[in-house]
MMTF fields as JSON, N, C-alpha, C and O atoms, coordinates in Angstrom:
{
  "mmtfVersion": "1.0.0",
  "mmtfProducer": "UNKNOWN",
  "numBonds": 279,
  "numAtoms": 280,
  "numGroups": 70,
  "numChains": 1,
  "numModels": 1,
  "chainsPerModel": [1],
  "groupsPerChain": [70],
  "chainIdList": ["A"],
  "bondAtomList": [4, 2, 8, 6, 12, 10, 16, 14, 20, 18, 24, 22, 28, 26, 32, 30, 36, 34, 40, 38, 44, 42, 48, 46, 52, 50, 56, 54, 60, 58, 64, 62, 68, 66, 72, 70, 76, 74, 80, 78, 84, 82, 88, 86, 92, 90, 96, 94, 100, 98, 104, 102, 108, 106, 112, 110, 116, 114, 120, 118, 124, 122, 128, 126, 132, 130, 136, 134, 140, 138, 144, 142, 148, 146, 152, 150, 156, 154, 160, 158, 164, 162, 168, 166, 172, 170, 176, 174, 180, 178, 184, 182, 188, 186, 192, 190, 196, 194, 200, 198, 204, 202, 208, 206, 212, 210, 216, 214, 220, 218, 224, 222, 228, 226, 232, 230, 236, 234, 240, 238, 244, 242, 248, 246, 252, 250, 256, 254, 260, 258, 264, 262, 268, 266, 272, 270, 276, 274],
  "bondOrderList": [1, 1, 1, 1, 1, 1, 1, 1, 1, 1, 1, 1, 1, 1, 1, 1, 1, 1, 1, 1, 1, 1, 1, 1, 1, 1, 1, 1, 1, 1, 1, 1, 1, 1, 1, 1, 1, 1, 1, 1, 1, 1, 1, 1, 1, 1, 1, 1, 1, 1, 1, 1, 1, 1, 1, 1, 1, 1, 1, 1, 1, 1, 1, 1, 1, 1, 1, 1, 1],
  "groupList": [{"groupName": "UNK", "atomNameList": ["N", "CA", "C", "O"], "elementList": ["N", "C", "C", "O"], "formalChargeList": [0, 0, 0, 0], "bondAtomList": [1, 0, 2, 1, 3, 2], "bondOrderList": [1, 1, 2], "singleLetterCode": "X", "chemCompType": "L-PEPTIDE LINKING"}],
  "groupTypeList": [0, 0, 0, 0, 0, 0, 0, 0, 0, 0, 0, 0, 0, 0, 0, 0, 0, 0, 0, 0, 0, 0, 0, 0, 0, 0, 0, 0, 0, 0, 0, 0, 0, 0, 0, 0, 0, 0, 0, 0, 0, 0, 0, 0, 0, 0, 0, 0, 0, 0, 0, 0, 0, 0, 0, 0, 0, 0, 0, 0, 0, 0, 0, 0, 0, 0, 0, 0, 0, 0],
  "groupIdList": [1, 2, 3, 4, 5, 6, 7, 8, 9, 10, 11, 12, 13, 14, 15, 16, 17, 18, 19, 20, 21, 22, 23, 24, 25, 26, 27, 28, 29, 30, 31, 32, 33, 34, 35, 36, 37, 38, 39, 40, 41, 42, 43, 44, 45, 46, 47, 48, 49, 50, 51, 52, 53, 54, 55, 56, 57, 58, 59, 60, 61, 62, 63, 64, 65, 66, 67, 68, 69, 70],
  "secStructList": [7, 7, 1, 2, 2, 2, 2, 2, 2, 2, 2, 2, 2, 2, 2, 2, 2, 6, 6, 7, 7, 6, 6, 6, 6, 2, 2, 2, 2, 6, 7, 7, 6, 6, 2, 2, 2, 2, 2, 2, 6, 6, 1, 1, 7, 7, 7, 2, 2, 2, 2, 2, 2, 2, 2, 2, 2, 6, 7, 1, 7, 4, 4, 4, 4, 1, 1, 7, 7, 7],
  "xCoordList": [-60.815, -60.501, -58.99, -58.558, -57.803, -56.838, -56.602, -57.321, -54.788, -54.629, -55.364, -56.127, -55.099, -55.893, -56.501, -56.49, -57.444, -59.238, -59.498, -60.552, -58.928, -58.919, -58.683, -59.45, -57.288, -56.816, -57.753, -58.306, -57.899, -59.44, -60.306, -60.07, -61.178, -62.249, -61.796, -62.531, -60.948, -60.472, -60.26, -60.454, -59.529, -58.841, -59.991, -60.031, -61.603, -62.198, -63.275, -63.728, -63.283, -64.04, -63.478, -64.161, -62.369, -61.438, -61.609, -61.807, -61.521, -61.476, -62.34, -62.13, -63.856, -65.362, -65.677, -66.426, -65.116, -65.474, -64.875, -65.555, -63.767, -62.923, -63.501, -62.583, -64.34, -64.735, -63.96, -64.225, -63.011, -61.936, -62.53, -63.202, -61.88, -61.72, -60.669, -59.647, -60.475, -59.291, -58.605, -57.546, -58.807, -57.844, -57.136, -56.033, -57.878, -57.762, -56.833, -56.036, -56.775, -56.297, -54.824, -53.934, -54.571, -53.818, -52.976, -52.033, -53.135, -52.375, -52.119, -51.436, -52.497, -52.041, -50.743, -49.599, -51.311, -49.804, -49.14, -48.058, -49.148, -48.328, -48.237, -47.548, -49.036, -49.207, -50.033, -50.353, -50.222, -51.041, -52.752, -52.955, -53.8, -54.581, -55.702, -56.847, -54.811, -55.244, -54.558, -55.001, -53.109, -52.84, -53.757, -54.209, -53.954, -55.047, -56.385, -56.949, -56.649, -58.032, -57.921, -58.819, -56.657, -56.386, -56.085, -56.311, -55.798, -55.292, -56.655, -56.86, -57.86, -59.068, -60.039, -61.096, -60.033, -60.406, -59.527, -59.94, -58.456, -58.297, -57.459, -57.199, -56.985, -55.934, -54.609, -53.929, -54.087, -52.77, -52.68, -53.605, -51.373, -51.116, -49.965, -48.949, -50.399, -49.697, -48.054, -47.964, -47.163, -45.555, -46.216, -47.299, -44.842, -45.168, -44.707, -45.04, -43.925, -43.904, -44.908, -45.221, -45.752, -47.177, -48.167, -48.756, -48.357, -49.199, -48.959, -49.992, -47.514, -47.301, -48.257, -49.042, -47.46, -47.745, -49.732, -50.237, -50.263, -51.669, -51.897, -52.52, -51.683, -51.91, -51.689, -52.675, -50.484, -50.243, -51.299, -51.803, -51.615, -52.746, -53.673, -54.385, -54.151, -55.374, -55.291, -56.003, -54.445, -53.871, -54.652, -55.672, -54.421, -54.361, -53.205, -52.236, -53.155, -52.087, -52.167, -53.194, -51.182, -51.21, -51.995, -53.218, -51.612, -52.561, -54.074, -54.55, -54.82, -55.961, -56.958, -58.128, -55.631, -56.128, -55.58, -55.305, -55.431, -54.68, -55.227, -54.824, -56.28, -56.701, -57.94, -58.558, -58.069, -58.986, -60.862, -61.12, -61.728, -62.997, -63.518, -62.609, -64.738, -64.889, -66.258, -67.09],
  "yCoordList": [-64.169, -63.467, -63.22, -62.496, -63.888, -63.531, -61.802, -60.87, -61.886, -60.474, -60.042, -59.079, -61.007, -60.904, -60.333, -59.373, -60.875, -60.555, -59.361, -58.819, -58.779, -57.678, -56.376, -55.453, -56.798, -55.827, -55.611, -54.548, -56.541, -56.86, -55.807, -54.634, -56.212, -55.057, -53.879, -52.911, -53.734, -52.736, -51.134, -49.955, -52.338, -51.66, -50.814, -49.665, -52.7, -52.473, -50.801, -49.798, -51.137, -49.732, -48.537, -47.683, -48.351, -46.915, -46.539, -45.405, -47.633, -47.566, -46.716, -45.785, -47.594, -47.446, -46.105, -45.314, -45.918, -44.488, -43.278, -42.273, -43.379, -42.068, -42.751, -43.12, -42.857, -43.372, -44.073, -44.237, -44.477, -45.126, -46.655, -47.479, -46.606, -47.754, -48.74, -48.157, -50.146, -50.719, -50.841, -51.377, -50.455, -49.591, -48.341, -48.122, -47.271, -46.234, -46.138, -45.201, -47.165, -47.577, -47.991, -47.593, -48.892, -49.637, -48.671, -48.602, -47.641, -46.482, -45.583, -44.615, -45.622, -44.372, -45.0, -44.549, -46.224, -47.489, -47.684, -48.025, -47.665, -47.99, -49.708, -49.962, -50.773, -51.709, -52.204, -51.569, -53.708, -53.947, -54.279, -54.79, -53.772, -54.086, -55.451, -55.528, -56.261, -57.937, -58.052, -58.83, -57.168, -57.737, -57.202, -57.873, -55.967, -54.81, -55.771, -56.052, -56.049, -56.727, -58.207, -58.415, -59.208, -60.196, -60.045, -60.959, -59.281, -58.309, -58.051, -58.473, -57.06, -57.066, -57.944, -57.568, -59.395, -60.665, -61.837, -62.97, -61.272, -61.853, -63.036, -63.955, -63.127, -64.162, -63.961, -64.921, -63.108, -63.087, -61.889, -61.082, -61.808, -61.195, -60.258, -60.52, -59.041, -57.617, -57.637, -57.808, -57.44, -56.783, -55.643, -55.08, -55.42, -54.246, -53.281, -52.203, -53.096, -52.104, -51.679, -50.509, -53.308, -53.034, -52.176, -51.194, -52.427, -52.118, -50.623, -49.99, -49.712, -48.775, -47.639, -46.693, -48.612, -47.674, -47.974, -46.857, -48.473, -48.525, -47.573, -46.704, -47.14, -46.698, -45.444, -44.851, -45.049, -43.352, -42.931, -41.813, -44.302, -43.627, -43.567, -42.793, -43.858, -43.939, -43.084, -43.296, -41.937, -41.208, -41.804, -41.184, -42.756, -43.169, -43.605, -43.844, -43.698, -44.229, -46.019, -46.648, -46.423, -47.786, -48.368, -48.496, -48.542, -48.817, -49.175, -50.181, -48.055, -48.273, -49.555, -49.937, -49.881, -50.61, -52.148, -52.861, -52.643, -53.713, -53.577, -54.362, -52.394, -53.078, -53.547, -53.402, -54.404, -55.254, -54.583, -54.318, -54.479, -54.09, -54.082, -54.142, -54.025, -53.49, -54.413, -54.474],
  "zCoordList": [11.399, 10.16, 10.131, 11.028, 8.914, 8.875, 8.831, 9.191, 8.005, 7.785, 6.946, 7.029, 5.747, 4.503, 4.28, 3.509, 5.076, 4.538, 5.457, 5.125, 6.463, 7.358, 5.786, 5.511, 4.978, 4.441, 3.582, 3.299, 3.218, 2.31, 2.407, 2.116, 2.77, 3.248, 3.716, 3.519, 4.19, 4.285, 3.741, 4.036, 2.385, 1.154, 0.396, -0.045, 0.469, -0.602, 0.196, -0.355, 1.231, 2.074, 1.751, 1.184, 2.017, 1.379, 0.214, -0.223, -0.361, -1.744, -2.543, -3.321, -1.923, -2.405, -1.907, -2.481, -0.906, -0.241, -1.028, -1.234, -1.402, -2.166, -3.75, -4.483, -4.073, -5.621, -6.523, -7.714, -5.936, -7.178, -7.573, -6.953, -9.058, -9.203, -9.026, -8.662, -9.148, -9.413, -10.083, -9.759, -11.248, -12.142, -11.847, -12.347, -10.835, -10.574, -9.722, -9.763, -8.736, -7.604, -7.825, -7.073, -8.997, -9.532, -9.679, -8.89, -10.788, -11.445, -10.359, -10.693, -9.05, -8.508, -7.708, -7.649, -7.095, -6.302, -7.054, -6.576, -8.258, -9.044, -9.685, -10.673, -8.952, -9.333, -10.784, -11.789, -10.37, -11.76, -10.967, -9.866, -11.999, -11.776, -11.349, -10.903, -11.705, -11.067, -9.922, -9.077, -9.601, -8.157, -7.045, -6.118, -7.262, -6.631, -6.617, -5.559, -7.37, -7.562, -6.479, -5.663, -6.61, -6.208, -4.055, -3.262, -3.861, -2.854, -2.075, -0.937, -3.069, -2.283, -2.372, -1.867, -3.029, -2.917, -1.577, -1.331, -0.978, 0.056, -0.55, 0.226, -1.896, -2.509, -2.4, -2.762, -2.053, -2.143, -1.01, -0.911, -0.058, 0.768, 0.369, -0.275, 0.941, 0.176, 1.267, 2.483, 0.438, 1.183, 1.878, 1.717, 3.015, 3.573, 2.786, 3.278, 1.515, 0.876, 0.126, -0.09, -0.537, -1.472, -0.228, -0.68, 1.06, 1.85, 1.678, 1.463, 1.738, 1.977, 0.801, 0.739, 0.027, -1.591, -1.287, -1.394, -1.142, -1.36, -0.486, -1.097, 0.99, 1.856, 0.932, 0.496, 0.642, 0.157, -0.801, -0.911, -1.656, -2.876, -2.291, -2.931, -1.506, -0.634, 0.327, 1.309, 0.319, 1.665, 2.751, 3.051, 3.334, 4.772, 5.381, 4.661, 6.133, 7.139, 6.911, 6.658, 7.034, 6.333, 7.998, 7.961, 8.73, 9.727, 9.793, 10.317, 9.095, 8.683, 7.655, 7.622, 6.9, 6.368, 6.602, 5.636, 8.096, 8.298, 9.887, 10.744, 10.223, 11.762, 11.142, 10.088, 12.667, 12.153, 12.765, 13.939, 11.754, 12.316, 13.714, 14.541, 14.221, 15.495, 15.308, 16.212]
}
């Protein structure tokens, strides 16, 4: 499993867990909602600044969403 798809699921687990949507998600990182969407489909690989900003809306530690499962 690349980074990708690590951040992937990741993202989409956090995500699903604090109720947001990807819209919701979108507006709080500040991004657009297809990159967010494109991002937790494992198509395109996030900057470490995009990683940051997702991490803060998501208050986690960016870490969390870039180790890889167990």
């Amino acid at each position: 499993m690349d980074l990708k798809e690590v951040m992937a699921i990741n993202m989409r687990r956090v995500r699903h867990h604090q109720d947001l949507t990807q819209e919701e998600l979108a507006a709080l990182a500040q991004l657009s909602m297809r990159y967010v969407g494109s991002i937790e489909r494992g198509r395109v690989s996030a900057s470490v600044s995009v990683l940051g900003r997702l991490a803060k809306a998501l208050n986690v530690d960016p870490c969390e969403l870039i180790k890889p499962p167990r």
